[in-house]
C-alpha positions in Angstrom: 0.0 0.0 0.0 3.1 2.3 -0.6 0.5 4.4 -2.4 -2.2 5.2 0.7 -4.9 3.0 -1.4 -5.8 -0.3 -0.3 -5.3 -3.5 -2.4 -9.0 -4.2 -4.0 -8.9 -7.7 -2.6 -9.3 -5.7 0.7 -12.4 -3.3 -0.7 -14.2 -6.5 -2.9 -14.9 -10.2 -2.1 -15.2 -12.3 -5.5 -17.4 -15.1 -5.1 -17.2 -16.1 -8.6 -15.6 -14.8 -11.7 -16.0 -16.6 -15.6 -12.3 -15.1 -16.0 -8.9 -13.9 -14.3 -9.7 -10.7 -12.7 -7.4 -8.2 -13.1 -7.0 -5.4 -10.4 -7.9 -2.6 -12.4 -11.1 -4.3 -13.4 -11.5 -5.4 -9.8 -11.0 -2.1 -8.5 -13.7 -0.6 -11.1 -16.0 -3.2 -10.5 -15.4 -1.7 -6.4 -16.0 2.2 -7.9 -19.4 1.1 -9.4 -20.9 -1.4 -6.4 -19.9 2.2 -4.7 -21.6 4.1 -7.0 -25.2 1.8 -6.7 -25.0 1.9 -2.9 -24.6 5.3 -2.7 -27.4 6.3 -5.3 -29.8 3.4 -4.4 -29.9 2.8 -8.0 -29.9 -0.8 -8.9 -27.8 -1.0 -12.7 -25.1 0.8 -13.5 -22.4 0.7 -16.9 -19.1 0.3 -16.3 -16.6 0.8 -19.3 -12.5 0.6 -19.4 -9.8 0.4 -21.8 -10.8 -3.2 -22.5 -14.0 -4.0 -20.9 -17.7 -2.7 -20.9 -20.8 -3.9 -19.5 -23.1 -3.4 -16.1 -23.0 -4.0 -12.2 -25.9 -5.0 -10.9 -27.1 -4.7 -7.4 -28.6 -8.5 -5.9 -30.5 -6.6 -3.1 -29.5 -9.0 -1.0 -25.9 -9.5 1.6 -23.5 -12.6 1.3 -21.9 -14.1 3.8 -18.4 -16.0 2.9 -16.3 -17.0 6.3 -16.0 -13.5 8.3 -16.9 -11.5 5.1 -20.6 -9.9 4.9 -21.5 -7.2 2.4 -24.1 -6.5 -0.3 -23.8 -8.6 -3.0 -23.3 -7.6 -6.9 -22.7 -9.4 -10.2 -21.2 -8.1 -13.0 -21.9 -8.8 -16.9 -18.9 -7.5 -19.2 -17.3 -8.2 -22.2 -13.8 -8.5 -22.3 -11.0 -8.7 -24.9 -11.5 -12.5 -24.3 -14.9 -12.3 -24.6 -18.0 -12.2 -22.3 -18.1 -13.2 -18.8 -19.8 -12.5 -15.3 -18.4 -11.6 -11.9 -20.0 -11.9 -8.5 -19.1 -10.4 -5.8 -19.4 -8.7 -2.1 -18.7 -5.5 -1.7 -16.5 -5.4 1.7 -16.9 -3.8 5.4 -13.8 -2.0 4.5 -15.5 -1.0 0.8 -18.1 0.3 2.7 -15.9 2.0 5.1 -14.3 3.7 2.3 -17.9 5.4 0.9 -18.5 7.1 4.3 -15.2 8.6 4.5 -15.5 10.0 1.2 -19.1 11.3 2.1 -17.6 13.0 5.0 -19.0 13.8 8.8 -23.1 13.7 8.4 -24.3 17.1 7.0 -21.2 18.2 5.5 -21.6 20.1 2.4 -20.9 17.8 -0.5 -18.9 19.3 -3.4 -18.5 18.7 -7.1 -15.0 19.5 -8.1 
């Protein structure tokens, strides 16, 4: 973490993926389950250099071993093709979105 930013295996927990996941599509796969929770939305795209698709919210939490977080699942098509991705979005994820959000009724900026 020489960087500040923790690894993404510590913000997601993959319960299945159709393909290797890499850790920039791991860590945008994090940015959008972020995105749905704080919105309430359920769908969202997600695009990259080599991927697009949409995360979907389960509306439902997962529980793997001492993990416990909402649960998502991602369609996408890759470079190698299409594939799905499941996964929790982490205590420490979550974590992460309230410090971004700030101290409750904190003024909430756009740039």
């Amino acid at each position: 973490m020489a960087d500040g930013k923790p690894p993404y295996w510590v913000l997601i927990s993959v319960l299945f993926s159709s393909f290797p996941l890499a850790e920039g599509v791991a860590l945008l796969l994090h940015e959008a389950a972020l995105e749905l929770v704080r919105s309430g939305r359920k769908e969202t795209p997600v695009a990259g250099d080599v991927l697009s698709g949409k995360v979907r919210d389960m509306d439902h939490h997962a529980v793997l071993g001492a993990i416990r977080g909402p649960a998502f699942e991602a369609e996408l098509e890759t470079e190698r093709g299409s594939g799905t991705v499941r996964f929790i979005l982490t205590r420490e994820g979550l974590e992460l979105l309230k410090a971004r959000a700030g101290p409750p009724g904190a003024p909430r900026y756009l740039n």
